[in-house]
N, C-alpha and C positions, 0 to 999 in steps of 0.2 A: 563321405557324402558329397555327390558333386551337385552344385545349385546350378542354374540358369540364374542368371544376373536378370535374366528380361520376364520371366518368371516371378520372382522376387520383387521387382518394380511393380509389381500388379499390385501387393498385399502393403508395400510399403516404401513411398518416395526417396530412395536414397537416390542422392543428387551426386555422392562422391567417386571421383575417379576408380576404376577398378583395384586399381593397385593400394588406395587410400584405402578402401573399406576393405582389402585385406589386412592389411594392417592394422587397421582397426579392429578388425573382430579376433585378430591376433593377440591382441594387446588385453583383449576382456577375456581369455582363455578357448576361444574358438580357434586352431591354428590353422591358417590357410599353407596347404601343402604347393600347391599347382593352381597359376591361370590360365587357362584355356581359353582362345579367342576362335571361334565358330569363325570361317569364311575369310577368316586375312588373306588366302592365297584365293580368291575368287575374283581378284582383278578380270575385268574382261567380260564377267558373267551378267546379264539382266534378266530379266522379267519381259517374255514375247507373247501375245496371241498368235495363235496358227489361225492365220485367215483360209487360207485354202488347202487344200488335199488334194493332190495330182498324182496320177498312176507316174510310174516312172516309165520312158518311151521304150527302154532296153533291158528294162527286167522286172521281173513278176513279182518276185519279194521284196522288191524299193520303192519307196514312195519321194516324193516332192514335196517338204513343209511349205508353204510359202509363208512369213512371219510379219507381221507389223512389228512396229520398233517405235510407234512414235514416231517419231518423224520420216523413216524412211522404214521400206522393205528387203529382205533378205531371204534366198531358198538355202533349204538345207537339206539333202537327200539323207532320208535316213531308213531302216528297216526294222521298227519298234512296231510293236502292235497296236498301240494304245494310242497312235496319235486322233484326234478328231478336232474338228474347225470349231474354233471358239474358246478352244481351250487354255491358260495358261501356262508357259513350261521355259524351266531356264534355257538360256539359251548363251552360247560361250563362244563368242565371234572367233577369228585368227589372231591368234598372239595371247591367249588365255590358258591357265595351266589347269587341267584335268585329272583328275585318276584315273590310271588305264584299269578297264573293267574286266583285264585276266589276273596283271600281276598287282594293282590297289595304287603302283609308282607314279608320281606328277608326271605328265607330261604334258606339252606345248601344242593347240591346235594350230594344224598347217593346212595352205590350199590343199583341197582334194579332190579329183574326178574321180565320179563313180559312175561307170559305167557309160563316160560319154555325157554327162553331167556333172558340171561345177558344184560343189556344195560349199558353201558359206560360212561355215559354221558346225557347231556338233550341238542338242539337244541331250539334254542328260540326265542323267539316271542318279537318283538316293547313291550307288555306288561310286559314280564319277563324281559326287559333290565332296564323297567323304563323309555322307550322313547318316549310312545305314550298308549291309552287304546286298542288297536288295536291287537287284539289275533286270527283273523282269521286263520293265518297260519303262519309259519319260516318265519323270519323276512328275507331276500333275501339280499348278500350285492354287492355291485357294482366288476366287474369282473376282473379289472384288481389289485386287492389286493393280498400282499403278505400271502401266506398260511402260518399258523403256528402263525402270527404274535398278540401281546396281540391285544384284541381288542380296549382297554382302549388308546393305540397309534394309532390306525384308527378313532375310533369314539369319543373318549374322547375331551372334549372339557370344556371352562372355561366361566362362563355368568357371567358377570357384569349386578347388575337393576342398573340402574341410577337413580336417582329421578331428577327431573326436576322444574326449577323455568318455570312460564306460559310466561317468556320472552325470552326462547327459543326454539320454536316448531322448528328450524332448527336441532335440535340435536332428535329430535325424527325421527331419523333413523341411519342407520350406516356410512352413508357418511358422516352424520352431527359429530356423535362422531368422527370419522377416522380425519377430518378437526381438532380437539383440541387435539387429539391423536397426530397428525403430527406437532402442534403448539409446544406443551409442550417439544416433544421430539426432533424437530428439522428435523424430517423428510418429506420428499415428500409425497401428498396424491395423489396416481393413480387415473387417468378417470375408469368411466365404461364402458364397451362395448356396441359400439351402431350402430356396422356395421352390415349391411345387404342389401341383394341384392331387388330390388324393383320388382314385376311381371305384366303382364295384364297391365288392361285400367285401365286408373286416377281413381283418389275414387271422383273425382265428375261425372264422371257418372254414378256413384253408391249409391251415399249417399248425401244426403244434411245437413245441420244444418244451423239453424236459431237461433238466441240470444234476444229474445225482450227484456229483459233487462238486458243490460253491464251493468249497476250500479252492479247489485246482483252478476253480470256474467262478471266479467273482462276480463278474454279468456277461450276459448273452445278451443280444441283439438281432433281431431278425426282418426282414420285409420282402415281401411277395412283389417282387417285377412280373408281369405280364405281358405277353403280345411281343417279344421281343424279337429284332430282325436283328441276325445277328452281318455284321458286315464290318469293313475296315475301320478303322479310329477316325477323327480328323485328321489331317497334316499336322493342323498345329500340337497336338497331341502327342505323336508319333513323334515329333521333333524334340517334343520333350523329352519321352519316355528315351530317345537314344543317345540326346545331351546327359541322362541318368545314366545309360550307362545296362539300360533295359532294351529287351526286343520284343519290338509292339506285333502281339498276336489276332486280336480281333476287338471289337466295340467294347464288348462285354470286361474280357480279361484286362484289356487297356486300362479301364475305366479303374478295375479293381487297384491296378499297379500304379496308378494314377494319381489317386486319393490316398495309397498308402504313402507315396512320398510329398504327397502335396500336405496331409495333415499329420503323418507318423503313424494312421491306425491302419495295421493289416487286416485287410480284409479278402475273403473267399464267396466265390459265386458256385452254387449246386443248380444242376439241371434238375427242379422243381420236379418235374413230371418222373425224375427216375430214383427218388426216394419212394422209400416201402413206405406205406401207410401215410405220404408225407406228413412225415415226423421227424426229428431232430431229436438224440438222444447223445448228452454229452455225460460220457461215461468213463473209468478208466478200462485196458483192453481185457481182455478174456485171455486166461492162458493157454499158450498158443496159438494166438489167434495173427490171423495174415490178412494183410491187402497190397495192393497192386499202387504205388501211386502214382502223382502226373509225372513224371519221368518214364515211367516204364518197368519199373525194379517191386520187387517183391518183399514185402517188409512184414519179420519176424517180430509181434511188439510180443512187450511183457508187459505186466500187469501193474507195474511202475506208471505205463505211459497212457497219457489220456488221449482220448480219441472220440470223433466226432461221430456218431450211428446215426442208424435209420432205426426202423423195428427191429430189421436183421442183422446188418454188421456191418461194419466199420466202413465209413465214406470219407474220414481224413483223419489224419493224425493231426491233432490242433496246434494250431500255433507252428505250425511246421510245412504241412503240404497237404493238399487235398487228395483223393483218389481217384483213379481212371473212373470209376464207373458212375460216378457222377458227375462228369466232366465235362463243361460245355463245348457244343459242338456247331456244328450247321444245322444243325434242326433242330435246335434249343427254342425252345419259345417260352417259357416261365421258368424265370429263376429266384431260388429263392437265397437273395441275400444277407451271408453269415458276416455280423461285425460282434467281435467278444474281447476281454478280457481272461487271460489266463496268469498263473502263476510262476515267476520267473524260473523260478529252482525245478521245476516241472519239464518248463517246455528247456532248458537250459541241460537235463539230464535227459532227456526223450531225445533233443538234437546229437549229443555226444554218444548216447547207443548205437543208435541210428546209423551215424556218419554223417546226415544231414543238416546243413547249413544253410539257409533260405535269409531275404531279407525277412519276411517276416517272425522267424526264428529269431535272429539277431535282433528285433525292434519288443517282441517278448521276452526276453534273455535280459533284459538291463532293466524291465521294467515302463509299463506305462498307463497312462492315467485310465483309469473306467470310466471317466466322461466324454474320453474320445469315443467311443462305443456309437455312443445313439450320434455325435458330431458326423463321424463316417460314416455311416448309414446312410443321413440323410443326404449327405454330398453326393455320395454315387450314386443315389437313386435320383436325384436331381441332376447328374447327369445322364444315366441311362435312357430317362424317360427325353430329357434333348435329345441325345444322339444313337439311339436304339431303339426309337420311333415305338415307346411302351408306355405302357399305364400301370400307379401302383396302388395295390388294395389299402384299403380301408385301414389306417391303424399301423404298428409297430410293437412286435413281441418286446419287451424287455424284462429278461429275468434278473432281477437285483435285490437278493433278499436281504442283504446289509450293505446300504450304501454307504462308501468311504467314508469318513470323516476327517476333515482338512485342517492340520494345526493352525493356535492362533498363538503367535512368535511375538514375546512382550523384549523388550531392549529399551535403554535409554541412555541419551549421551557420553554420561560417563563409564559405562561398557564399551560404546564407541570406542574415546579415547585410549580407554583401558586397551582394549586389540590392534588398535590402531595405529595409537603412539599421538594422535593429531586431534584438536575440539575442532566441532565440527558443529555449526548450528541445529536449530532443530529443520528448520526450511531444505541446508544441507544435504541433511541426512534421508527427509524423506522424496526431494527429486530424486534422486537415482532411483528410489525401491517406487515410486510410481511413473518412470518411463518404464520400468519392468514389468510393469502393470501389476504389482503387489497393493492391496488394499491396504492404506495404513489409517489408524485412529490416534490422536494425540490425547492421553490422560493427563491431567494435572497431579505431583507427584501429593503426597498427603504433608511431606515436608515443606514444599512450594519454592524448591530448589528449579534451576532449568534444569542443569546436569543430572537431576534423577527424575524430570519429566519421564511418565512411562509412555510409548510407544508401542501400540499393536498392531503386528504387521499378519495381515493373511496373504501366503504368498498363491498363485493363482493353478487349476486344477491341475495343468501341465507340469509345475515344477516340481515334482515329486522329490528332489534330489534337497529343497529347501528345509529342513524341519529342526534346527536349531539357533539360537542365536546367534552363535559363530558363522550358522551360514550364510545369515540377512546379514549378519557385518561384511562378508566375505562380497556379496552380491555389492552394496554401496561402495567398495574398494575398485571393484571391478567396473564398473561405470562410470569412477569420477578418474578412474586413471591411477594405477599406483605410482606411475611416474607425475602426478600430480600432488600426489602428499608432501605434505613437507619433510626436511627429514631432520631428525633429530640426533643426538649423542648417544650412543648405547651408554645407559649410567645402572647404577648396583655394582655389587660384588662378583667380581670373574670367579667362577665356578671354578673351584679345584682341580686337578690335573689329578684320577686315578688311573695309577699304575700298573701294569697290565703285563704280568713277569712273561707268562705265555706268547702273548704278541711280542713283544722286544724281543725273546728267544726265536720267535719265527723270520723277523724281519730281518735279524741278525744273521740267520741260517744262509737265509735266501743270499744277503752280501755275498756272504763266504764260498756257497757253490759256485753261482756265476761268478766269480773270481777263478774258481777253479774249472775252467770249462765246460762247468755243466748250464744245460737250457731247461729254464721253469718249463712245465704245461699245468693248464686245469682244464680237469675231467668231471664227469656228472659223478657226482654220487649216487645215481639210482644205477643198477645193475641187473643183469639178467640170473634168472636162476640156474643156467648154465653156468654164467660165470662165476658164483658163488660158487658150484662144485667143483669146477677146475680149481678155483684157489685153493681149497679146503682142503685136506687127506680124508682119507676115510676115517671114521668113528673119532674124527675133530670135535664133530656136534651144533661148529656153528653154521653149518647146511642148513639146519630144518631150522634154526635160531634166528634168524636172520629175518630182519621186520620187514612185512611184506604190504605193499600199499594196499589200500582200499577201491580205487579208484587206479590203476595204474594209467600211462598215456598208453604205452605200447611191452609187449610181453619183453624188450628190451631195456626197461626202464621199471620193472618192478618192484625188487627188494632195493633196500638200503648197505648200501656196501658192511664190510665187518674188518675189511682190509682194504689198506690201500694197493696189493701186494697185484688183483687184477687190472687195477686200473692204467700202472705205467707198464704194464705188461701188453696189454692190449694196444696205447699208445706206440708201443714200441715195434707192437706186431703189425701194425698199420702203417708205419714209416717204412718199414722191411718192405710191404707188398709194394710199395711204390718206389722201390728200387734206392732207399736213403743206404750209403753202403757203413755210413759209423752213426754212431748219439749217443749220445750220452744226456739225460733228463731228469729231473726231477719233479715233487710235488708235494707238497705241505696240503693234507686236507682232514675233511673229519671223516673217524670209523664209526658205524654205532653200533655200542654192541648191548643187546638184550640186557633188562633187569626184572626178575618177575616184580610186578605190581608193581612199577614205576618207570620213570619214561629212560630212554636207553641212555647208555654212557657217552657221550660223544666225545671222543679222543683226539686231538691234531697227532697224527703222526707224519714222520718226514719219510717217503720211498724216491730211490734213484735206481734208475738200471743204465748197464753199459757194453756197450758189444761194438765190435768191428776192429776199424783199424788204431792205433793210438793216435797218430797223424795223418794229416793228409799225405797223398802219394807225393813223392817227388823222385828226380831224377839220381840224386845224388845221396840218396838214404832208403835203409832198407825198408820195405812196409812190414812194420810188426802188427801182429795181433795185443788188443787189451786182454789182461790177463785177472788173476783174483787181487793181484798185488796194486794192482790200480783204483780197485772200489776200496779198498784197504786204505790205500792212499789220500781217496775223498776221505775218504771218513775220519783218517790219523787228520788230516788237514781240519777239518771239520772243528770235531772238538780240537784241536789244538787250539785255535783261534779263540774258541767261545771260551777256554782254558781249565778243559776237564780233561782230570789225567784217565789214561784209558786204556784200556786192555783188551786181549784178543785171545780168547780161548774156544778150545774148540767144541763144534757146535755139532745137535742131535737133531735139527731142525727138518721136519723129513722134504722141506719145500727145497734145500740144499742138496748138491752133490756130495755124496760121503766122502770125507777127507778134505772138500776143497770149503769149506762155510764156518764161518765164528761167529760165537758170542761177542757181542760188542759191549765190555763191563766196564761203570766208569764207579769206582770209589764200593768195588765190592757188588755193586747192581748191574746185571744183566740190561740192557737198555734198547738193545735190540740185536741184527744178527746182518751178516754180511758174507757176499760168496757168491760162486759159481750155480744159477738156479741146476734141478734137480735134470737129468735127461727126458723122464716122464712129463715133468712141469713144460721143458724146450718142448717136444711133439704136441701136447697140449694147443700152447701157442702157435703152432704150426711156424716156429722160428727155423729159415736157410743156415744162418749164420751156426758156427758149430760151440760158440762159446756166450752165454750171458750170463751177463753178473747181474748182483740188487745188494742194497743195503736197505735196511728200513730201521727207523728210530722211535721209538717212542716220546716224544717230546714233554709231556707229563710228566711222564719218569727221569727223564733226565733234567726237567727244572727240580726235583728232590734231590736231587745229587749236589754233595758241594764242590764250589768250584775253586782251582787253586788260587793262591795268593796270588799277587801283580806283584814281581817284586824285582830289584832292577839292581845289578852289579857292574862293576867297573873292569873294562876288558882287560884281559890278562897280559900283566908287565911283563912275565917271564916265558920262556920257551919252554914247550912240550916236548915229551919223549915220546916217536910214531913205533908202535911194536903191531905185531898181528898175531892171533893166538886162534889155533885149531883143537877143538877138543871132539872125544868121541865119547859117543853117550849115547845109552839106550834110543832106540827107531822110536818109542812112541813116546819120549817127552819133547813137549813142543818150543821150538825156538824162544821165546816167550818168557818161559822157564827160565833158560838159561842168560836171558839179556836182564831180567831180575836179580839173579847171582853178582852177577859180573858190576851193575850197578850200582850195587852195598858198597862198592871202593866209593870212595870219595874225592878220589884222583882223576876217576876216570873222565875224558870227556870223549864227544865225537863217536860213539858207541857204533859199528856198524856191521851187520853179517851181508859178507862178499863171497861164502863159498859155501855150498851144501854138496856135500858123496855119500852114494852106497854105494856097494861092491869094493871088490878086491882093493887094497887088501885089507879093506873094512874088516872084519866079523860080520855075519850074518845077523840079525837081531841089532845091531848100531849103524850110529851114521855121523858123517862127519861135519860138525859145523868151524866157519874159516869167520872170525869176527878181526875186523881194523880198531884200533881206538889209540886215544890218545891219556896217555900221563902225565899231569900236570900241578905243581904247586900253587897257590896264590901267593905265595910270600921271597921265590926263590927259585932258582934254577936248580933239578935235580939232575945228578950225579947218574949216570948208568946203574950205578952199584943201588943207588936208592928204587931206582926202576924197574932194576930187577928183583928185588926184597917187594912190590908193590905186585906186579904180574905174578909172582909166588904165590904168595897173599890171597890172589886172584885166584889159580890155579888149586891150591889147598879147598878153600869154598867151595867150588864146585866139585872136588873129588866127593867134600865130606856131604855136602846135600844133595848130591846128582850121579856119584858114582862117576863122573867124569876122570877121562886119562889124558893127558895130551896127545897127540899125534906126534910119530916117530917120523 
């Protein structure tokens, strides 16, 4: 919300620096984002009357200003249409910086002959000030201004944006700031003008309105303008409306725009004359039913959305935007103006159909008071009839068949202290909540304690956002300054530390990978229904299973994932198209997965994928591709660390390449699966790279799993015997197998497979594995002869459970 600071000064004397009363209204939860200083580069610029108008001697389209100045005179050859003698108009001597009126860029005025004539100076335009895109002609300034005067002291002025929490749309206007303005600083906030003389017959023999549904529609408001000329705003208006941040269109709509940010009620003006029956029928839409609005665009309502009629059909979408066909024009001469109350959850759903977003939308959407209603009403009609040279009927529609009723908020001191932490008198407590302008009553307690003094607070029709005692505490915190409180010792009992095995497994995880060169990301959990079928195989099931929003934002964002398995896949696919040529990634997030009658599973599980090169390129090393042995390797790292013993068997998984993918089994449980993803899954992805890998963990499952002991031996006094032992054994028992066998020794250490063949002079149906290890005592140096009675040992085991031979 951006203010005028000179604006503001109207409704309420704040005396303090601009930078202080941001600060200050910082400080009570209004945060000022941005100061803005209207005209600091208008050095050079003043305030001129054009005494005379001279043709120019050498050309048809130029004219000769001639300018008083106060004390002295200056010509300015210019070719605007609009100049006439008597007029006032800025005016920007030599050596003053400008806005050039093609490209908007400062620039410097310098001597100039035009055409054989000196000019003095440049006259300038709403565009050259930097006030508006508006270049038609000399900007015109209001007449009773002093000549000569800077203009940075006429028109300069200072914008505060406010940023706004969505609990108080009362401050999204200037009376709402001026109200916290007046609180902080102690001053009185002025009424707005709302007097005006009434003309003619009642507006109900002029107009009707109808409400078929209060619920959507809590009050209507209406009044018949008349006679109305429609023509430009004021300046000073227009000045406002473009320090807002709006573009001033005519008297009429100005006014409307006007009043909505001067009080926070949005308000709409209809061309009187071009309602059916004039009548007013606030209705929800007909299905199927269409209008055109002030944009230009054609809008499909549903019967969700409420809308503004005539007899025949729809003239505005409420709360939202009005329609072309009722649209004020240049030949508008009776308008009938609409000030209502609507329901937020209405026009909040009507907006997000739609796509339409309006300040007035946005001031419906949070919520606002129904007493602003007949308030804005009367403002803009109290201005119209100033500045639209019109008359208003007799009277004021208001339909209010339940008016509000406004809490009355009991509290007394020792609740204070109680929230607070700080005793706080009764005197205290009640200045703050009446600079707010909150009605308070002091009750005598029935105990005749101060500290249970009861205190009734009504807070005022705008603060909607006030309705419990927490909040009148919240409100007396915020006006005395929480940096005012005293502060005290946190005293009681420090609350327990629960345990949280889940989280320490994840936080623990995450060490582990980024140790091992993998990079976190986080992805949305909402997904596309596409992307759920690509992860899925067919007659999986959790396709159609898979919770589907209500509400989605966009058809990319609609179900709730079931895996994490498209998400770092996608990630991965989106680093690929921007040319990353290695990654390696990972993500700890939740799945959910369907439960009938009850709300879905939500799983952490761990996915990583891996593709490209293992290192970076260099000159002196060859660039290898990552292979399955490297996501194998995250993962042996993985659990190792977290110290769950772990196994690798092979896996049915159809998201897997056959032959290259395992079960990931820690203590007998499958926990997840690892491997080279499927060829259909890579085209899927639309993945270049010819190889990707994934692991994915179940982290649930795996905190059910026990973890081995911590247990710590004293390194080995005696030397080891280094032997290497090849066996051949059936092609489809898995290495795995066979490092099981060989581990039953108790001698063994340093276990390692260095060679895998098939072919000659294999046998067909076998294959050779080449394992290193080492043979070792704890107690003593062995003998070859022992080492060899131990590799025997070895070699027997695997004949009798593997069918194993050695290698000739």
């Amino acid at each position: 919300m951006k203010i005028s600071l000179k604006w503001l000064r109207e409704y309420v004397e704040v005396a303090l620096p601009p930078e202080e009363l941001a600060h200050r209204l910082t400080m009570v939860g209004l945060e000022v984002a941005d100061i803005q200083t209207i005209g600091s580069q208008w050095q050079g610029i003043s305030v001129a009357r054009i005494e005379r108008v001279l043709p120019h001697p050498n050309a048809d389209r130029l004219q000769l200003a001639v300018l008083g100045l106060g004390e002295r005179e200056a010509t300015v050859v210019t070719g605007a249409p609009n100049i006439r003698a008597g007029d006032l108009v800025p005016y920007a001597q030599q050596g003053a910086s400008v806005r050039d009126a093609e490209t908007g860029e400062l620039k410097k005025v310098r001597p100039t002959t035009l055409r054989g004539v000196k000019s003095e100076g440049v006259l300038c335009s709403q565009r050259e000030l930097g006030l508006s895109e508006d270049h038609t002609g000399i900007m015109v300034l209001p007449a009773d201004l002093p000549v000569g005067a800077p203009l940075s002291e006429i028109l300069g002025d200072v914008i505060l944006d406010v940023e706004l929490t969505p609990n108080r749309p009362d401050c999204l206007s200037v009376l709402g700031i001026a109200h916290e303005a007046g609180a902080i600083s102690r001053r009185p906030v002025k009424s707005p003008d709302l007097g005006y003389a009434e003309q003619g017959p009642a507006i109900e023999e002029l107009a009707r309105v109808d409400v078929l549904d209060p619920d959507l529609c809590p009050r209507y408001t209406a009044t018949l303008i008349r006679g109305v000329k429609i023509g430009p705003s004021p300046a000073w208006m227009q000045e406002r409306l473009i320090a807002s941040g709006m573009r001033p269109i005519n008297n009429i709509v100005d006014i409307t725009n006007y009043v909505m940010l001067e009080l926070g009620q949005p308000l709409h003006a209809f061309d009187h004359d071009k309602l059916c029956e004039k009548r007013i029928v606030v209705r929800r839409a007909r299905a199927g039913e269409t209008m055109t609005t002030l944009d230009g665009t054609e809008r499909h309502l549903s019967p969700d959305s409420l809308v503004i009629a005539d007899a025949e059909r729809a003239v505005a979408v409420a709360g939202v935007m009005g329609g072309g066909d009722t649209e004020v024009s240049e030949t508008t001469a009776n308008i009938l103006l609409e000030s209502a109350n609507f329901d937020p959850k209405s026009i909040r759903r009507t907006s997000q159909a739609l796509r339409l977003r309006t300040e007035a939308s946005l001031r419906f959407e949070k919520g606002i008071s129904p007493d602003l209603t007949a308030l804005g009403t009367r403002r803009a009609t109290q201005l119209m009839i100033q500045f639209a040279n019109a008359t208003s009927a007799q009277g004021l529609i208001d339909v209010y068949p339940v008016p509000r009723v406004y809490p009355v908020i009991e509290l007394t001191p020792r609740e204070v202290k109680r929230i607070l932490g700080a005793s706080l008198a009764i005197p205290d407590i009640l200045e703050p909540l009446e600079a707010l302008e909150f009605d308070c009553r002091v009750r005598a307690s029935e105990a005749g304690s101060a500290e249970d003094t009861v205190i009734e607070v009504k807070p005022p029709f705008y603060r909607l956002d006030v309705t419990t005692t927490y909040d009148v505490i919240e409100e007396i915190a915020r006006i005395i300054g929480y940096d005012n409180l005293p502060m005290t010792m946190l005293s009681g009992r420090v609350p327990e530390l629960i345990s949280d095995p889940l989280r320490a497994l994840e936080v623990e995880s995450k060490g582990i990978l980024v140790a091992a060169g993998m990079q976190e990301i986080i992805t949305y959990s909402l997904v596309s229904k596409t992307m759920i079928e690509m992860v899925h195989s067919e007659g999986d099931g959790r396709t159609t299973e898979a919770i589907q929003l209500a509400n989605p934002m966009s058809p990319e964002k609609e179900y709730l994932r079931t895996s994490m398995r498209p998400s770092v896949l996608a990630a991965l696919a989106a680093n690929e198209r921007r040319d990353v040529e290695s990654l390696k990634i990972f993500e700890i997030g939740r799945v959910y997965l369907p439960r009938p009658e009850d709300l879905p599973d939500e799983r952490k599980v761990l996915a990583g994928v891996l593709t490209g090169l293992r290192s970076l390129r260099n000159w002196d090393m060859p660039a290898e591709e990552m292979d399955f042995y490297d996501a194998k390797g995250v993962v042996t790292e993985l659990l190792g660390r977290l110290r769950y013993p772990v196994e690798f068997r092979r896996s049915a998984d159809p998201w897997l390449h056959p032959g290259k993918g395992a079960d990931i089994v820690v203590a007998g449980t499958t926990v997840g699966v690892c491997g080279e993803i499927h060829p259909l899954v890579r085209e899927r992805f639309d993945f270049t790279r010819p190889h990707v890998f994934l692991f994915e963990i179940d982290l649930p499952t795996l905190l059910t799993c026990s973890r081995e002991r911590l247990e710590y031996q004293a390194l080995p006094r005696f030397p080891g015997v280094e032997r290497a032992l090849a066996v051949v054994i059936a092609a489809d028992i898995p290495a795995e197998r066979v490092r099981e066998v060989i581990q039953q020794s108790a001698a063994v250490r340093n276990l390692r497979l260095f060679d895998v063949y098939e072919g000659d002079p294999i046998p067909p149906g076998k294959k050779s594995l080449a394992y290193s290890l080492t043979i070792q005592a704890p107690d003593r140096t062995l003998t070859d002869r022992e080492a060899d009675e131990i590799q025997q040992q070895i070699v027997n085991h695997l004949q009798r459970e593997l069918g194993a031979t050695l290698r000739s």
